[in-house]
BABA-294938 format. One record per residue (C-alpha): residue in one letter; x, y, z. Coordinates in steps of 0.05 Angstrom, whole numbers, padded with zeros to 5 digits, always signed. Each point is the difference from the previous one (the first is absolute). Layout:
BEGIN
AXYZ/...
***
This chain:
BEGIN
X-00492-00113+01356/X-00023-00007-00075/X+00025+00073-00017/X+00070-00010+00038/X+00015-00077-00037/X-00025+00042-00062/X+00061+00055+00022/X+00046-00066+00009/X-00005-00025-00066/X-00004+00062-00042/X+00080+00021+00013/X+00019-00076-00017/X-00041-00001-00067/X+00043+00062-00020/X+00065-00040-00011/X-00035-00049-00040/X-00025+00049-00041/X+00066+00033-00011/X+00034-00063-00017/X-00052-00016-00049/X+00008+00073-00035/X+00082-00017-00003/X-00019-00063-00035/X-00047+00034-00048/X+00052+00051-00017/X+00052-00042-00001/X-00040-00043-00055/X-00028+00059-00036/X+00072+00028-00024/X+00017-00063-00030/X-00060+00008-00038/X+00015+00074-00019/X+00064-00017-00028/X-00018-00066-00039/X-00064+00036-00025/X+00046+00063-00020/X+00048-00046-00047/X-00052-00036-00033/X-00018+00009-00072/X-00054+00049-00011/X-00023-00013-00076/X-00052-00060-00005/X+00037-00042-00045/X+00063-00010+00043/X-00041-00011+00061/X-00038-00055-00034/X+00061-00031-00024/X+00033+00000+00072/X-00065-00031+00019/X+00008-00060-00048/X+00076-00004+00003/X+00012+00009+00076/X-00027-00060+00025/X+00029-00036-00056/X+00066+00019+00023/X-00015-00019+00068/X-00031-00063-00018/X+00064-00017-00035/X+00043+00019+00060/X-00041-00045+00045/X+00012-00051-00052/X+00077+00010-00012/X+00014-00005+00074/X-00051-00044+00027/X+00002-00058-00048/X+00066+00013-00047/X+00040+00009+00074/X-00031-00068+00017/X+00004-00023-00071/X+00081+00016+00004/X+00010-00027+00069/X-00039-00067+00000/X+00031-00017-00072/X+00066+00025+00022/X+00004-00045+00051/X-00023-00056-00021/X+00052+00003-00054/X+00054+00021+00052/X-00018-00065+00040/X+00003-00043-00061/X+00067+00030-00011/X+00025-00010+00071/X-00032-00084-00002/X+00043-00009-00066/X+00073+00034+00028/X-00016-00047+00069/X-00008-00063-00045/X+00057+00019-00037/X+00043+00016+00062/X-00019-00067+00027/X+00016-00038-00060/X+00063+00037+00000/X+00013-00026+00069/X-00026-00072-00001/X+00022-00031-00059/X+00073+00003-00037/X+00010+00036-00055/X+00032-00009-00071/X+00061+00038-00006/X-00023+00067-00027/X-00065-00007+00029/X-00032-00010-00067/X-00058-00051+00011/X-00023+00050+00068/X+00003+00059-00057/X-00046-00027-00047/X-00046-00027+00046/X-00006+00066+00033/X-00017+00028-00074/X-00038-00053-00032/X-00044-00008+00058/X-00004+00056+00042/X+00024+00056-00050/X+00054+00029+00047/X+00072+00015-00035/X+00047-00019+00060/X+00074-00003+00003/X+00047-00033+00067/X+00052+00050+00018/X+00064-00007+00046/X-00014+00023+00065/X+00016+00070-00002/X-00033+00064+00034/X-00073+00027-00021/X-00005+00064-00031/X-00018+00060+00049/X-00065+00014-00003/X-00032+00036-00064/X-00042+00069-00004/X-00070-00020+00017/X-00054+00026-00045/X-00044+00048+00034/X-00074-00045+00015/X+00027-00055-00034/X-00048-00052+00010/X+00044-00061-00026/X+00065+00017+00038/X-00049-00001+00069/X-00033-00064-00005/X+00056-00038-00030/X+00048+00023+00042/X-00047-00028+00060/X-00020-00059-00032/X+00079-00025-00005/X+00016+00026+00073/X-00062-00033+00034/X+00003-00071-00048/X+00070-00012-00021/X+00035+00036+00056/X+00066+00015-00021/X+00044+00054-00027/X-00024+00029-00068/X+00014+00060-00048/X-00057+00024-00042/X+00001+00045-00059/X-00071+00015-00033/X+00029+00070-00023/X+00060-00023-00045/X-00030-00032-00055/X-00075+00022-00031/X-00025-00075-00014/X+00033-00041+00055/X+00016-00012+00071/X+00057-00012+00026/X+00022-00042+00069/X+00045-00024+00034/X+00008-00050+00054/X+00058-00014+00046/X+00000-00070+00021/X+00061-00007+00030/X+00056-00038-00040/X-00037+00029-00068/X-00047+00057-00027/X-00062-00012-00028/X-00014+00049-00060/X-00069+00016-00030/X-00030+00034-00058/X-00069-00002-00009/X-00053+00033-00043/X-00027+00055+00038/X-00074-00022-00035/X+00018-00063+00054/X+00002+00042+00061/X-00047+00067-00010/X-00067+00007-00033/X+00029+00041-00066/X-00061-00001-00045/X-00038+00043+00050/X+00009+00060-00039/X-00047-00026-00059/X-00055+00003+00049/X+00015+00074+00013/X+00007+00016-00080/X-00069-00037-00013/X-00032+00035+00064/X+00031+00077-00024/X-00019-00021-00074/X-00067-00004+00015/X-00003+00045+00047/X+00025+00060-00055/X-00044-00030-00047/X-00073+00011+00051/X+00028+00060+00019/X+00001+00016-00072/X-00064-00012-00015/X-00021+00030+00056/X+00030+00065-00026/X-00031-00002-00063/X-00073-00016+00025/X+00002+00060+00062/X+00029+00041-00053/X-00065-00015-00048/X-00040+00014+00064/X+00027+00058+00008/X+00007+00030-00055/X-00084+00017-00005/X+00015+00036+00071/X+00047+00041-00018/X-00021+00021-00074/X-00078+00015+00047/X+00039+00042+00044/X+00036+00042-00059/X-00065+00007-00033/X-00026+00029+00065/X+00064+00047+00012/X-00010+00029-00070/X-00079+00008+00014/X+00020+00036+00057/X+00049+00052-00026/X-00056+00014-00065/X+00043-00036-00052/X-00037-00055-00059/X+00002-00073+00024/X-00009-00032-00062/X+00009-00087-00029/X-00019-00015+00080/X-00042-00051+00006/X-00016-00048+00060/X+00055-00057+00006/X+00016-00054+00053/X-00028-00027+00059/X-00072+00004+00018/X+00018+00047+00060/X+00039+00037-00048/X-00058+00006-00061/X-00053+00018+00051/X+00044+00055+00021/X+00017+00023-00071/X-00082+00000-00018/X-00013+00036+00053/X+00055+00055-00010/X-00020+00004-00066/X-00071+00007+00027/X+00024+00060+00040/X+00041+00034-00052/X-00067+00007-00043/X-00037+00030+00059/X+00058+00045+00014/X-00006+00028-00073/X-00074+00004-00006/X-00004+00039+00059/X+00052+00046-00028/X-00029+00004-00069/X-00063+00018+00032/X+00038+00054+00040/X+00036+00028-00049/X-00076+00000-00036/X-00026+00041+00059/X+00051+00044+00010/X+00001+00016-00068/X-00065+00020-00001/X+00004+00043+00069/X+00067+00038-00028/X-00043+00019-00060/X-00063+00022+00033/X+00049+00036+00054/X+00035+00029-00053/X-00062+00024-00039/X-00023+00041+00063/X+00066+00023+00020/X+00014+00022-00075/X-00080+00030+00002/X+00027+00043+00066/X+00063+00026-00041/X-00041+00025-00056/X-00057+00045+00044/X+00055+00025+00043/X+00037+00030-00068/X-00066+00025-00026/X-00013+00041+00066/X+00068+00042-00002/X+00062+00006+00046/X-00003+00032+00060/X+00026-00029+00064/X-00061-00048+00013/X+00002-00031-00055/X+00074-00014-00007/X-00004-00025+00073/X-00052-00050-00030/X+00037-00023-00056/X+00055-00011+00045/X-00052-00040+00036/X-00025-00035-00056/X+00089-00021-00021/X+00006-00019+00062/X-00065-00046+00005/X+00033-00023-00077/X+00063-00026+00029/X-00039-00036+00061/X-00041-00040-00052/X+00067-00016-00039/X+00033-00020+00055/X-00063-00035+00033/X-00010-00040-00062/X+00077-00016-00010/X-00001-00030+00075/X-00071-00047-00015/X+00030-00021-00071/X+00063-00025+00015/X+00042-00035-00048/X-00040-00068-00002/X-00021+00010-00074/X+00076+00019-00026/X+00048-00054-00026/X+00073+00002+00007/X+00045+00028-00050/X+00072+00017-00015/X+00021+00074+00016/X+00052+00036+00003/X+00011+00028+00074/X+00049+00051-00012/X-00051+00036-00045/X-00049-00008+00044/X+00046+00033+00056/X+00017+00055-00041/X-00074+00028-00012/X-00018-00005+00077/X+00070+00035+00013/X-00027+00056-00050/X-00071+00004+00027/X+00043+00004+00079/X+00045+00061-00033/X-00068+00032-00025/X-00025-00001+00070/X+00065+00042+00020/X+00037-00066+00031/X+00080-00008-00012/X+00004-00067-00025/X+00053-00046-00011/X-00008-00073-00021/X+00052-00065-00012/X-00019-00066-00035/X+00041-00065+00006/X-00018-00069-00049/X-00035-00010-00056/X-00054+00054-00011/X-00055-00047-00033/X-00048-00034+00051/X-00066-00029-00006/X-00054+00037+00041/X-00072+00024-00008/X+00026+00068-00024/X-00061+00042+00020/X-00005-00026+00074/X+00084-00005+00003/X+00002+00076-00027/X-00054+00023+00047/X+00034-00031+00048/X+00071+00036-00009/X-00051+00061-00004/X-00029+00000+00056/X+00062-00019+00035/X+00048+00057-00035/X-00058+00058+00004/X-00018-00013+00080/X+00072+00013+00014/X-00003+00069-00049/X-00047+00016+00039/X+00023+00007+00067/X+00087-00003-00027/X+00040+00043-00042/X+00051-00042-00005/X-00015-00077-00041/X+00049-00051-00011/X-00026-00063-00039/X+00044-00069-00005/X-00029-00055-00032/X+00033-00068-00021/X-00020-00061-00027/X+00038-00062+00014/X-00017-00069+00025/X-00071-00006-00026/X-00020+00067+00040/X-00006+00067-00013/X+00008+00053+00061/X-00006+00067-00005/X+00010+00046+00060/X-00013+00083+00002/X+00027+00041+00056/X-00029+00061+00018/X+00018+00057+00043/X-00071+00017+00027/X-00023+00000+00077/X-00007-00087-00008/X-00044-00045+00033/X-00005-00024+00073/X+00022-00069+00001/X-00065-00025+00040/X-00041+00028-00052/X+00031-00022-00064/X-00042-00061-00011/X-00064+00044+00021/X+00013+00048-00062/X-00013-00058-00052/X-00076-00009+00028/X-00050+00040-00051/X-00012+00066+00020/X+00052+00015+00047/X+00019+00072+00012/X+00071+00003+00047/X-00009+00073+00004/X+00045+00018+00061/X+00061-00031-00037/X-00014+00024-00074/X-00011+00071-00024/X-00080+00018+00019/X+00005+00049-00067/X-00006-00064-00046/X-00054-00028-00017/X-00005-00073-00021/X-00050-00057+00002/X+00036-00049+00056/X+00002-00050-00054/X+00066+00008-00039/X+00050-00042+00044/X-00066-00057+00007/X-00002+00005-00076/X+00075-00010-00003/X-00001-00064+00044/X-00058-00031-00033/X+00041+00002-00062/X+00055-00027+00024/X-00032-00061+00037/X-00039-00006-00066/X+00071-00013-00017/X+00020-00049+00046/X+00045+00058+00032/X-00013+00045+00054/X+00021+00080+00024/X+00031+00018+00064/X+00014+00064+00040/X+00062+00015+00035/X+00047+00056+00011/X+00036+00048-00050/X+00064+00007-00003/X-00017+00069-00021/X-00036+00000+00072/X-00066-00001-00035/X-00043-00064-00017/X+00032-00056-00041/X-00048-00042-00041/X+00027-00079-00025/X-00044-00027-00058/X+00022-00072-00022/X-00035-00046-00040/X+00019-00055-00046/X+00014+00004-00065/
***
């Protein structure tokens, strides 16, 4: 009985389930969309976070207590109004007048501040425009229908400062002008000037304290960005916050680390490329002494070989941590690796767009655009070379017309050491480090390389970085 109540209720939990999944979606896209039009830079984020509910505090305010403000005072005025025209009505109507009505006239202004006139009895106006949401015309108008209960015309669009009214009473019309201050709460707008006045004033200062705040952020993370791509960060020094110093101190902190540990690289490898060398040069020197017959050219073959492993070995575990950033000039640059390509029996042709200078670490940047250019001489005959340099980046893209890459292994040929054989030419020898050497460079950069496919139906290799 327990397993088939267990089958009962497993199909009904199924719809709850799906209904809660539709309400999960349903909320998540809202969230998608507001999260996708939201600032993304710190500063306007924290300002939205300081002047949003400001605004919305305000709106509450405007509506909730001006509305009430407005309508309370506005009627209270409009029922003052109304008590003064029914006293006035019903003097009119109980006691004689002088001719002229004078006496009823300047009581009406001396005491109650109304300018009236008696007309003949003739027909009211037709009604005037209304003004869209006017308060006034709303409440007065029901204030005379519900109290003095006759005909009237009313005309609060006419003139700016007063109302006008009229009455029929029968055998004469009663005409009214008063102030509108009398009948509508009219100051209300200072309240809004004094609450946006102060309002632009916080928000303000707001701007110029987050932007104080922020400022230590953002001149840490540019210090880090040019750490990061091998150029000087000099005058930086920790500012801000105490979030913000502690982070600075301890950047700083691992920035001196960083170049110990690659001064006392450089020191080591230094020292190995020498000893290496020594040997290496030691090997040269007995193999010319003992002659040149096919042995021993096969060994000094050997021994070049072994040579250009060590250079390119050493190249890979030096990097370009110890060079600084200078101006060059790229088309230059271009031109010598186009002439070592040509050497190596490649057809060449290069194009250069923008201005030629650029600041890069020109031994890493050229052994980069070496690498790059002498991989595809190796396996193409035909080179084409476009670089450009525009928006604060420099690309530079060579086409080949060799066998290519497979695109599922095109990330594996940047790992050390990696021989794609089956795709290249087996007859060429080569570390597997030229293409790792290249990337490393340009990441030193703050740039990157990436493989795709030749128009020339070889490999096509994209090298942008800033500059």
């Amino acid at each position: 009985m327990a397993i088939d109540s267990e089958s009962e209720r497993q199909p009904r939990s199924k719809p709850v389930r799906t209904v809660l999944a539709t309400i999960g979606n349903g909320l998540l896209v809202p969230g998608r969309w507001l999260h996708a039009r939201l600032p993304k830079r710190l500063f306007p984020r924290s300002l939205l976070i300081v002047v949003l509910p400001l605004v919305i505090l305000q709106s509450v305010v405007a509506y909730v207590f001006l509305q009430r403000h407005w309508e309370l005072v506005t009627q209270r005025l409009s029922e003052a109004t109304t008590r003064d025209i029914a006293a006035l009505i019903g003097i009119l109507e109980a006691y004689p007048q002088d001719p002229g009505y004078k006496t009823f006239r300047e009581i009406a202004m001396r005491d109650l501040d109304l300018s009236v006139q008696v007309l003949p009895p003739t027909p009211l106006p037709p009604p005037a425009d209304k003004p869209l949401f006017s308060l006034l015309d709303r409440t007065l108008s029901r204030l005379i229908s519900t109290q003095i209960q006759r005909p009237f015309w009313i005309d609060t669009v006419g003139r700016s400062d007063y109302v006008e009214i009229r009455i029929d009473l029968g055998d004469k019309v009663l005409r009214i002008f008063a102030r509108r201050s009398q009948t509508y709460a009219s100051n209300a707008h200072i309240f809004l000037v004094w609450m946006v006045g102060a309002s632009l004033v916080l928000i303000g200062i707001a701007v110029l304290f987050l932007r104080n705040q922020i400022r230590p952020i953002q001149t840490l993370a540019e210090a880090a960005e040019r750490f990061g791509r091998g150029q000087p960060v000099e005058n930086f020094r920790p500012r801000g916050a105490l979030e913000v110093r502690q982070a600075a101190l301890a950047f700083m902190e691992m920035r001196r680390r960083i170049e110990r540990q690659l001064e006392q690289r450089t020191t080591m490898l230094a020292g190995v490329s020498h000893d290496l060398r020594t040997i290496l040069t030691r090997f040269r020197l007995e193999l010319a002494m003992l002659g040149d017959d096919e042995e021993i050219e096969a060994l000094k073959q050997d021994v070049d070989v072994m040579n250009a492993m060590l250079e390119a070995y050493l190249a890979f575990a030096r990097g370009d941590g110890d060079e600084q950033a200078s101006l060059v000039d790229l088309t230059t640059m271009l031109d010598y690796i186009e002439d070592e390509a040509v050497a190596r029996g490649a057809v060449v042709r290069s194009t250069f767009e923008g201005e030629p200078m650029v600041s890069v670490k020109p031994m890493a940047f050229g052994r980069l655009l070496f690498n790059v250019v002498l991989n595809a001489a190796r396996y193409g005959k035909t080179i084409e070379i476009s670089g450009r340099h525009a928006d604060g980046w420099i690309t530079v893209i060579v086409d080949d017309d060799g066998p290519g890459i497979p695109e599922d292994q095109r990330e594996a040929v940047f790992r050390p050491f990696f021989r794609l054989d089956s795709a290249r030419n087996q007859d060429q020898t080569g570390t597997g480090l030229g293409l790792t050497i290249a990337r490393d460079a340009a990441r030193g950069h703050g740039g990157d390389v990436v493989l795709g496919d030749s128009p020339l139906g070889g490999l096509r290799v994209r090298v942008r970085v800033p500059g």
